[in-house]
N, C-alpha and C positions, 0 to 999 in steps of 0.2 A: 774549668777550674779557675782562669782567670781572666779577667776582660780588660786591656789594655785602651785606656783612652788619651790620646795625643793629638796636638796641632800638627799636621802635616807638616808645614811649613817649619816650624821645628825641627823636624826631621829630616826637611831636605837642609838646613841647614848644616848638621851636627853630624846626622846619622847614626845618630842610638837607639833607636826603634829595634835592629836587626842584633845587635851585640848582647842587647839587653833581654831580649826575649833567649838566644840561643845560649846567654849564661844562667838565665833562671833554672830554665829547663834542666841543663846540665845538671848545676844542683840538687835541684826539688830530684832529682831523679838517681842519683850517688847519694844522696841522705837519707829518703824516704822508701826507694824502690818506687815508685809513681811516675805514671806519667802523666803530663797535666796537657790542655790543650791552650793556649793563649787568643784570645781572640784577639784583634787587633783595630777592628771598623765591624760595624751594624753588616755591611755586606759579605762581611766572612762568615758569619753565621746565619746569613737570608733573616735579619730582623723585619727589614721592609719594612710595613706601618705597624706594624707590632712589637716594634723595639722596648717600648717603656710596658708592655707585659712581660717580656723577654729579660727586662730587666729584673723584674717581680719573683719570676722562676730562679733566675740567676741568684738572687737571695737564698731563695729556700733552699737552692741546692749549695747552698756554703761555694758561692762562686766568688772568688776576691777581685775587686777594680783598683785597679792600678792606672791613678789619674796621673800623667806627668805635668806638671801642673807650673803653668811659664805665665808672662803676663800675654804674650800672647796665648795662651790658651783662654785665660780669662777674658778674652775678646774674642773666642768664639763662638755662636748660639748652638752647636750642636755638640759643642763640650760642656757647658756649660747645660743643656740638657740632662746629658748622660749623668754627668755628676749629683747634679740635685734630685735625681729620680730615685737614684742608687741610694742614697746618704738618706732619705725620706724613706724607703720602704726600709732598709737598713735598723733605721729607728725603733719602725712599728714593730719589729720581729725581734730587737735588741742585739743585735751580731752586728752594733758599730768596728767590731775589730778587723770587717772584711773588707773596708777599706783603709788601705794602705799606701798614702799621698809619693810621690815621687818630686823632688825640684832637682831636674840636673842642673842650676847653676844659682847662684842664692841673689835675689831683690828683694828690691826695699817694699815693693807691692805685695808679697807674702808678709804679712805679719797679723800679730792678735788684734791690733786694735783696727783694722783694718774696716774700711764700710761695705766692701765688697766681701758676702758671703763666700763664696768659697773658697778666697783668699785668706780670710780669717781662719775660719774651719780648718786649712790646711795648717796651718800657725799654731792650732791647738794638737794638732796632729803628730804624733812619733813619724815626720815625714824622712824618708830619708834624702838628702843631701851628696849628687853625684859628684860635682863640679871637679873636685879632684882629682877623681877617681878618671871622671874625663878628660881631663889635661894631661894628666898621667899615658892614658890610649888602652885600647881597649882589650887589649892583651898584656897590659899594665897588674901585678899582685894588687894595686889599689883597687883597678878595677875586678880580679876575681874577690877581693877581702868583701868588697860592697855585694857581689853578688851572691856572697855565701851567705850575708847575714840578712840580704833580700829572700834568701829561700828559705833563711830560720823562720822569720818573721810570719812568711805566707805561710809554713807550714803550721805555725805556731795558732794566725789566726782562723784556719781551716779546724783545726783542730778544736779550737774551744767555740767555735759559730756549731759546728756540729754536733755539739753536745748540749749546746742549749737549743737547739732546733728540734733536735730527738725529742726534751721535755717540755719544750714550748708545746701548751697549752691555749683554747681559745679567752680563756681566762686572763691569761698574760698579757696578753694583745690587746684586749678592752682596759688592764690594768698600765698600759703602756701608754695607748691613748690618751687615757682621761688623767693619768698621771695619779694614782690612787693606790698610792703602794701599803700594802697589804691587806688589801680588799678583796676580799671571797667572796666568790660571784658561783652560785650555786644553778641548775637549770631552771630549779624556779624563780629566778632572778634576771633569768634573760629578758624579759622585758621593762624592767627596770632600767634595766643594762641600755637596752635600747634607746629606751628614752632620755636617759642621760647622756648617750654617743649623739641624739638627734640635737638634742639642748642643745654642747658644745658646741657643735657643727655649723650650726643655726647661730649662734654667738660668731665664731669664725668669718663665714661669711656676710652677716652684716658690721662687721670689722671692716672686711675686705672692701663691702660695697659703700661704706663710709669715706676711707679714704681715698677710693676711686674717685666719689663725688668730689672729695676737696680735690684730688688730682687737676679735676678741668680745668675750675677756676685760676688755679696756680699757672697753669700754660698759657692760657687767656691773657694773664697777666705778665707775661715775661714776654711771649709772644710782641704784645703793644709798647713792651717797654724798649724789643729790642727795633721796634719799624718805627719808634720816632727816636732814635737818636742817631739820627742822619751825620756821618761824620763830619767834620768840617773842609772846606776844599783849599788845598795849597796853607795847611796851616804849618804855622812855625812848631819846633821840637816841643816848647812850652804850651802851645795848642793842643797841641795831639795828646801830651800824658795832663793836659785838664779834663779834655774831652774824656778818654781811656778812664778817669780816675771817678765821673761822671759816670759814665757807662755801668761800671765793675758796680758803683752802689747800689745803683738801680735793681740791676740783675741779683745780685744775693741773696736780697731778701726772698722772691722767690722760688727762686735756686733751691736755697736750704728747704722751702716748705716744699717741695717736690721732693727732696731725698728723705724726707721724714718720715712722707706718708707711703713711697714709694718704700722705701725700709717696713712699716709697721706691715703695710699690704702682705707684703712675701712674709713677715713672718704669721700673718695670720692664715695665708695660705698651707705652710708649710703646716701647723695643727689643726688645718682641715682636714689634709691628706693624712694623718696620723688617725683622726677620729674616723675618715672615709672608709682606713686599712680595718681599721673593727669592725664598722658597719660590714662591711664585705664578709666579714669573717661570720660574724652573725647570719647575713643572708643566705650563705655557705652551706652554715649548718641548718638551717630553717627552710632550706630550697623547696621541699618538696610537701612542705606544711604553710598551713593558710597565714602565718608568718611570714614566712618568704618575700610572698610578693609585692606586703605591705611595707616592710624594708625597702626594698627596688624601688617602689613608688616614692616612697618620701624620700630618699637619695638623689632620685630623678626630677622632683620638684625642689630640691635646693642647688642641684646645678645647674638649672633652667635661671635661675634668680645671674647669674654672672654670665650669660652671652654676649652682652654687649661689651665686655672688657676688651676685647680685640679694637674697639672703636677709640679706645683711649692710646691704644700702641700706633694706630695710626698717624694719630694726632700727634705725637712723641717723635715718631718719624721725620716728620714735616717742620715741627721746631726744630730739630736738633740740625735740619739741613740749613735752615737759614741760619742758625745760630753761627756757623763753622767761618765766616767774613770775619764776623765780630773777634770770636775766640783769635783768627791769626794777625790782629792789630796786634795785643799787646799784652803782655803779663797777667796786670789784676784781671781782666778780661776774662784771660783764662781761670785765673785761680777762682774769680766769681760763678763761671759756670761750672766747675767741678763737681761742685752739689749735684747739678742738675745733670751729670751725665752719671753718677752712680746713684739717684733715684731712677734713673731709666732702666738702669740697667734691674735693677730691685723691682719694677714694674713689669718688665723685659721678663725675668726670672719667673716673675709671678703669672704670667701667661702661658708661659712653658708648661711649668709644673700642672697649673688646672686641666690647660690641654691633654691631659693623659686619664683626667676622672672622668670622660665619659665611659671610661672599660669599666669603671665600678658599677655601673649604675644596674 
């Protein structure tokens, strides 16, 4: 009923993982009569390599995730997995209510205008807010008040996910996709339907493989920009922030065009996977008709078009390691390659999420 995802290391710090699951419970279970099971990591529930279908299920069955969401969490790859897998099948099915963000302590890194997707997302989000609750202690009235209203909430969106999951229709789900709201999609229109899920899709990913290509050249460029400016040796205070001030210009420019494209990429991945979740639905329904398999096929040749993406996270790698010299000189340094580390992470994102569409196919 709910899937708990956290930074460990969070956890060993604070130790709210164990208060916080055993006063949910408490409640959801004095209000509702229920008892819910929390899962807490991919190995409490044997996901294995099949977590992001695990997660697909966990949708339909009006399962809530419960991101606790820190800035170190946002620097982890396999939270930051769980989360955009969730929040993307979430979409396709329209039970955005079943997630319900968590920040036990408030940063300046959560907010709306933020370039990091899921730190924004959580900013737009009824997150709830522990921090006092936790300074308080954890047998603190603040802390039970928070977790009363943590079990209104879950119970609250349990309840309305499962009532549109009852009436969701395959209709809705193409209607979700393609974003064609009140469009009546009849059986004799399934191929229509098709073909306008294949269109967008096909749009998506040459989107995707668009900015991949401008990706290189932007590394290419920053790469050579950062191996010839060789610091200066034994320079005076006024050497070093000429040098530093040198540096930062070079690198921005781009810096920035890697966060752009690296930004556009995920978002074009993300309504792939939205057009992918219809396609699927479609082929679902069409499995066992000479439909079906021409679905699968054409899904299977536009994911064939992005395997070399992986080639470009490589290459991301390998900047980013020589970049970390540069960054620990000096301020603009840093604030120059900022760009360049939340396009990575936007490219980062976008390798994740693909990585899970070979179950569609």
């Amino acid at each position: 009923m709910a899937f708990l995802s956290y930074s460990r290391g969070d956890d060993e710090q604070f130790r709210f993982v164990d208060p916080l699951i055993n006063g949910l419970k408490a409640f959801v279970h004095i209000k509702s009569g229920r008892t819910i099971d929390i899962f807490v990591d991919r190995e409490s529930i044997g996901w294995g390599e099949d977590w992001q279908q695990a997660i697909s299920r966990s949708v339909d069955a009006a399962t809530v995730f419960l991101p606790i969401v820190t800035a170190n969490y946002l620097r982890r790859p396999h939270c930051r997995e769980e989360f955009l897998d969730f929040i993307a099948k979430a979409q396709v099915m329209g039970v955005t209510e079943l997630l319900l963000p968590i920040v036990p302590f408030s940063s300046a890194v959560i907010s709306v205008d933020s370039q990091d997707e899921i730190a924004a997302h959580t900013a737009k989000t009824q997150y709830h807010l522990l921090e006092s609750a936790i300074l308080k202690g954890y047998h603190s009235p603040e802390w039970m008040t928070e977790m009363s209203g943590l079990a209104d909430d879950l119970l609250t969106a349990v309840a309305q996910a499962e009532v549109r999951l009852a009436s969701a229709t395959k209709t809705d789900i193409e209607e979700t996709a393609l974003g064609l709201a009140g469009r009546e999609v009849s059986a004799a229109e399934d191929g229509q339907a098709f073909v306008e899920l294949t269109s967008a899709l096909n749009q998506n990913i040459e989107a995707m493989a668009e900015h991949a290509t401008r990706v290189g050249p932007h590394f290419e460029d920053l790469a050579e920009a950062a191996n010839s400016l060789a610091a200066p040796s034994n320079p005076t205070p006024a050497q070093a922030q000429m040098w530093a001030t040198n540096v930062a210009r070079q690198l921005t420019g781009p810096s920035k065009s890697i966060e752009a494209d690296g930004i556009a990429m995920y978002k074009a991945a993300m309504e792939a996977t939205r057009n992918l979740e219809a396609l699927r639905t479609l082929a679902q329904e069409y499995a066992d008709t000479e439909f079906g398999p021409g679905i699968s096929e054409g899904v299977g040749g536009l994911l064939d078009q992005l395997e070399n993406l992986t080639e470009v996270e490589s290459s991301m790698n390998e900047l980013l390691t020589s970049m970390r010299q540069l960054e620990a000189f000096s301020m603009p340094v840093r604030k120059a390659v900022a760009p360049l580390r939340r396009g990575v992470t936007a490219v980062r994102d976008t390798i994740r999420l693909t990585a899970g569409w070979d179950s569609l196919r």
